[in-house]
N, C-alpha and C positions, 0 to 999 in steps of 0.2 A: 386318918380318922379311925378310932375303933371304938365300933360301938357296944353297950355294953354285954349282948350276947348275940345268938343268931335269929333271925327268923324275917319274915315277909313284911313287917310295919318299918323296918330302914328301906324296904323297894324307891320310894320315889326321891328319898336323900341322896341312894348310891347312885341312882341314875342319874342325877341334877349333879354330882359329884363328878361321875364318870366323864360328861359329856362337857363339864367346865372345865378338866383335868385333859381333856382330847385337844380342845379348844386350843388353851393355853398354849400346849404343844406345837400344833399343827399337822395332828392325827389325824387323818381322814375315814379311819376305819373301826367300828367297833363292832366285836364279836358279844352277843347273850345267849347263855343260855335261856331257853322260855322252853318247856313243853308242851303249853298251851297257846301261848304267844302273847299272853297278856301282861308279861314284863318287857317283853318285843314290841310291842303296841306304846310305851311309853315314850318311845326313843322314833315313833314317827315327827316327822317334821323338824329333826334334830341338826337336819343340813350336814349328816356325814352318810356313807356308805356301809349299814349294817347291816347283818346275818344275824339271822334267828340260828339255833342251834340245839334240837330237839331230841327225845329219848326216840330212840332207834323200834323201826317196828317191830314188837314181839317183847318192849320191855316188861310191859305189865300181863305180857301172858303172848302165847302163839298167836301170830295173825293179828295181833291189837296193834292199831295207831292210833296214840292216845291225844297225836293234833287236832285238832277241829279243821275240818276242811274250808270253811267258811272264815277262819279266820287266819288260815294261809293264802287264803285269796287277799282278803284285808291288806295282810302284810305285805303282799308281793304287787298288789296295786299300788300300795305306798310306796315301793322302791325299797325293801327288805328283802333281801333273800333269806329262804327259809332250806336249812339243812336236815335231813334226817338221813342218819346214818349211823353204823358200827360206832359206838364208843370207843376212843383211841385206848383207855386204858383197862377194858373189856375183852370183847369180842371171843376169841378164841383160848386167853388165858383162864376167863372166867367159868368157859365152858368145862374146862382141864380141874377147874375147881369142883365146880358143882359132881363131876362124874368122878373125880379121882381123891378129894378132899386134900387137894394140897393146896400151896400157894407157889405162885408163878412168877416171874422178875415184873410184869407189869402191876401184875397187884401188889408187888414189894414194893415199885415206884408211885401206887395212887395212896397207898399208907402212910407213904413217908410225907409225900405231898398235904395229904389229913391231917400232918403235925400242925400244919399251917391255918386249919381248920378247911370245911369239903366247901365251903363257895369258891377258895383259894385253887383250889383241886381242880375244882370245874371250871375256871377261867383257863389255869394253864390248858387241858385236855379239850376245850372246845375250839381255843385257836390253834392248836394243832390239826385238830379234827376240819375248822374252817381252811386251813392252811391246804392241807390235803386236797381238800376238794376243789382247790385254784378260786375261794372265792373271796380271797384277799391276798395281797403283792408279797411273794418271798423280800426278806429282806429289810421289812420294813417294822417300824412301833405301832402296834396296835393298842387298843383299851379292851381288854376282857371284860364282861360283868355275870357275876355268878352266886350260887346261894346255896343252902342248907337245906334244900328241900322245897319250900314253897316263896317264893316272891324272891330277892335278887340282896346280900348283905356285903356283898367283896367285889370289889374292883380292882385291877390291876392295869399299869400300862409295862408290857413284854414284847419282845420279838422271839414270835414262835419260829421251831423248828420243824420241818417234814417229820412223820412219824420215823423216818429211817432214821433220823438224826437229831431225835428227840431231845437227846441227853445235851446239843447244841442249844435249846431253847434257851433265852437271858431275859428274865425278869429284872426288869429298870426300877418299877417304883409300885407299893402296893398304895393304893390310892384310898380304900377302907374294908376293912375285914373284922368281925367279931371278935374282940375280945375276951370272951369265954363261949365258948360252943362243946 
């Protein structure tokens, strides 16, 4: 499905998309980005095993965590784990950015990824990032869901790779992603 550009009003299609495209399969696992949790919140009661996958502390400034505490309780009562951590295609190369004004092979790889438009971007990089943190099975298909910014326009089903062995990740099937972004 591609809709006709990005943004947070396809959230509750791509999830109802995501979770009948898991279904179908016999995925048990879907990775969201949420940094709030409120596109993580959609996928309670969905009878699979999901991770929330949130911007890492300190993205909107030193010291900020822009989760709501209250509503990672929510999610982790419902049986969602909730990830905050380093950005897979961040962290240190970005930092080389900001101090040195270059660009670095991971930001060469989240660019190239952006050809695909940034929901696409943020599906592959969260189930790596989930992957990493052992809180889905090496080896297997997952369903990403990710977005442009606010609410969720791309879905993917992929088997992620470790970040060591990133460039191993194989995207299976994009499930729906914007059509002009």
């Amino acid at each position: 499905m591609y809709w006709e550009s990005k943004g947070p009003e396809y959230t509750d299609k791509t999830v109802e998309m995501a979770v009948k495209r898991a279904r179908e399969l016999g995925i048990g696992h879907i990775v969201v980005a949420s940094h709030t949790g409120k596109t993580a919140e959609k996928f309670i009661g969905c009878g699979m095993h999901v991770v929330c996958v949130g911007h890492h502390v300190g993205f909107r400034g030193p010291g900020v965590n822009e989760f709501p505490e209250d509503m990672k309780k929510k999610l982790e009562s419902a049986g969602i784990d909730v990830l905050i951590t380093t950005h897979l295609m961040a962290g240190l190369d970005r930092c080389l950015r900001f101090k040195f004004q270059g660009i670095y092979p991971a930001e060469i790889i989240a660019n190239t990824l952006r050809m695909f438009g940034q929901g696409v971007k943020v599906c592959i990089e969260i189930a790596g990032m989930a992957l990493d943190a052992g809180l889905i099975p090496y080896g297997e298909d997952i369903v990403a869901v990710g977005g442009s910014g606010k609410g969720a326009d791309s879905a993917l089903v992929l088997r992620p790779a470790h970040s060591n062995n990133f460039l191993d990740t194989k995207i299976r099937e994009i499930i729906c992603k914007p059509r002009d972004f």
